[in-house]
C-alpha positions as CSV (number, residue, x, y, z in Angstrom):
1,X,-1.2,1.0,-22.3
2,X,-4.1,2.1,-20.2
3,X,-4.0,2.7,-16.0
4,X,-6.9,3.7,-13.7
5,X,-4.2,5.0,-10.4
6,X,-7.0,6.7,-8.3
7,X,-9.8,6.5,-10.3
8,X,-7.9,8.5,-13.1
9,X,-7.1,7.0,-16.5
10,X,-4.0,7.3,-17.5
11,X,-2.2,6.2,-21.1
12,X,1.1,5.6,-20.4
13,X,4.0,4.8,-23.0
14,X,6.0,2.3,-21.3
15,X,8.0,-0.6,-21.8
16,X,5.0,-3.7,-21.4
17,X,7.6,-5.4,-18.3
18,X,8.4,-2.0,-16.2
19,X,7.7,-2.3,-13.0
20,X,4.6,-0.9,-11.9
21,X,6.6,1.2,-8.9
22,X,8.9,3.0,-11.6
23,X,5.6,3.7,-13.7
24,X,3.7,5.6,-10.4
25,X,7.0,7.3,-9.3
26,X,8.6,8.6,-12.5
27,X,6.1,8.6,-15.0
28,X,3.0,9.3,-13.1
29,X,4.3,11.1,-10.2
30,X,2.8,9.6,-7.5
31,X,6.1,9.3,-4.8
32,X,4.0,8.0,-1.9
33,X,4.8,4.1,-2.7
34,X,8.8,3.0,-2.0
35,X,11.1,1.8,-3.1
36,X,12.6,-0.6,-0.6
37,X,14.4,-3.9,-1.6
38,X,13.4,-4.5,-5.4
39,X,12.0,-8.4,-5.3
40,X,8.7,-7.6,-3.4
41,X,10.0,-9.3,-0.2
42,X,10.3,-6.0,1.9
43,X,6.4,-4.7,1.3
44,X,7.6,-0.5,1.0
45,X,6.3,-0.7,-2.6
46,X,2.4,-2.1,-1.9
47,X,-0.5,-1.1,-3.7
48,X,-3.7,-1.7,-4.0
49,X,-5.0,-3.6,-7.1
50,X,-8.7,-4.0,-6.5
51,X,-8.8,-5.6,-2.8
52,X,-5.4,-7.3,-3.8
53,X,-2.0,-6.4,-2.2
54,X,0.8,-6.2,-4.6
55,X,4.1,-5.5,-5.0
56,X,5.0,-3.0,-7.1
57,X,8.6,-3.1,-7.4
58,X,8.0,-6.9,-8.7
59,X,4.8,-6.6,-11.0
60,X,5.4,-5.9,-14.4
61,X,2.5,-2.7,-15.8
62,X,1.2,-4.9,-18.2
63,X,-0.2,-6.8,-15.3
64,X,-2.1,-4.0,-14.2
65,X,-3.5,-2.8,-17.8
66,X,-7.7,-2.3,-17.7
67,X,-7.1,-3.1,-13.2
68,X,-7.9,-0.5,-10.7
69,X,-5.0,0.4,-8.7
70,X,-4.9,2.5,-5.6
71,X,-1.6,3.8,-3.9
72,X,-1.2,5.8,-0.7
73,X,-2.1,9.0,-2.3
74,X,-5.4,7.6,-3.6
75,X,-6.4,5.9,-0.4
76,X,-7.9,9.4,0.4
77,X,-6.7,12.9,-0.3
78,X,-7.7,14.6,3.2
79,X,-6.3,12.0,5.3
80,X,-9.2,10.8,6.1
81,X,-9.2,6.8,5.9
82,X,-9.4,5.3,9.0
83,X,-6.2,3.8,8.8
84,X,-4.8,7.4,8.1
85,X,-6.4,8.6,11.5
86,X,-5.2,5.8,13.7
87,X,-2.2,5.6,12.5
88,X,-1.6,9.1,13.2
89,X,-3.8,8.5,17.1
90,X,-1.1,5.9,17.4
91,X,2.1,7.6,16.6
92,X,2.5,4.6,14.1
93,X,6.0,6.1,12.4
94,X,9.2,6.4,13.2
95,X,11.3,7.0,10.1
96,X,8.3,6.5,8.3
97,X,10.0,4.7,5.0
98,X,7.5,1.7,5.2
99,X,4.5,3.3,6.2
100,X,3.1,3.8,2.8
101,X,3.3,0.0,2.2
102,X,2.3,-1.1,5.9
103,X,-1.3,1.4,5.1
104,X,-2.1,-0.3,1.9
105,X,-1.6,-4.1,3.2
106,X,-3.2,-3.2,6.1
107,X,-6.3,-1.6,3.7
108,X,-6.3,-4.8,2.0
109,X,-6.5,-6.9,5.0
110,X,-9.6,-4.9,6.3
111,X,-11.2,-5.4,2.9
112,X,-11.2,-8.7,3.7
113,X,-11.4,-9.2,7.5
114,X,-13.2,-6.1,8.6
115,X,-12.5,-7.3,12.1
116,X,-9.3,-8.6,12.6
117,X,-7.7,-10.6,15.5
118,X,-4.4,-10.0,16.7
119,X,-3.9,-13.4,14.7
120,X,-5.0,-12.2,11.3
121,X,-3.3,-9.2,11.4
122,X,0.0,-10.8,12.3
123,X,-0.4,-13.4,9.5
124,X,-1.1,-10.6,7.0
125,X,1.0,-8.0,8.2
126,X,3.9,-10.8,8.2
127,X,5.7,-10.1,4.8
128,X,5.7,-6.1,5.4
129,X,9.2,-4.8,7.2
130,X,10.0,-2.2,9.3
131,X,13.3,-1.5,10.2
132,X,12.0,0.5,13.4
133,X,10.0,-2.2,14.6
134,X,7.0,-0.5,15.3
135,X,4.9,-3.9,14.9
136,X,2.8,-3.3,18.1
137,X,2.0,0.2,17.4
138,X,0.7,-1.3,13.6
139,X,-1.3,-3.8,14.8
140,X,-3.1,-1.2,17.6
141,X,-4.0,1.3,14.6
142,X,-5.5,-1.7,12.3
143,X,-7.7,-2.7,15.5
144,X,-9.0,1.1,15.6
145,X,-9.4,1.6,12.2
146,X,-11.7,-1.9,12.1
147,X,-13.9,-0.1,14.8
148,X,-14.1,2.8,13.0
């Protein structure tokens, strides 16, 4: 079966219902997406798959076979996304577990609402948990990012 993680091809010789999160973590490499609850209800394991938030832990690879996905590590390799910088001018993490997943919803929402309201992030954000509850702190960084 044939990937594009990152804008790399991969071939990857996997059973065709794997879940996509086992297939970036064990086979690929790529640790940055989590593992968190297993049905795609807790939002650790989001990727990207064109401007499409998905849960990895819950998609079978074959779904993504010929798709462009992105994960946390492809979002940009200097930490230079705007959602990398505010989350960092925020102080967005506390344990951090989510983070990954929170970044790559939050990427997908801006793909499609460039500029947010408090409204549309909350509606979006809605199915991603963290067990910190840094909610407000999340919703600041997407607002800076939007500006740029």
């Amino acid at each position: 079966m044939n990937l594009n993680v990152n804008n790399t091809n991969y071939e990857v010789n996997v059973p065709s219902e794997m879940p996509l999160l086992w297939v970036l973590r064990d086979v690929l490499g790529l640790t940055g997406t989590k593992f968190g609850c297993g049905v795609g209800t807790c939002g650790s394991c989001v990727v990207l798959s064109g401007n499409e938030a998905i849960r990895s832990c819950s998609t079978p690879v074959s779904d993504c076979a010929d798709k462009k996905i992105v994960t946390i590590e492809g979002l940009s390799n200097d930490m230079t996304h705007p959602l990398q910088i505010a989350w960092m001018q925020v102080g967005v993490p506390q344990c951090g577990y989510c983070q990954s997943g929170q970044i790559m919803s939050a990427a997908a929402l801006l793909m499609t609402i460039p500029k947010p309201t408090d409204e549309d992030i909350d509606r979006e954000m809605s199915s991603n948990i963290c067990r910190c509850g840094t909610y407000n702190k999340i919703r600041e960084a997407i607002h800076i990012a939007a500006i740029g």
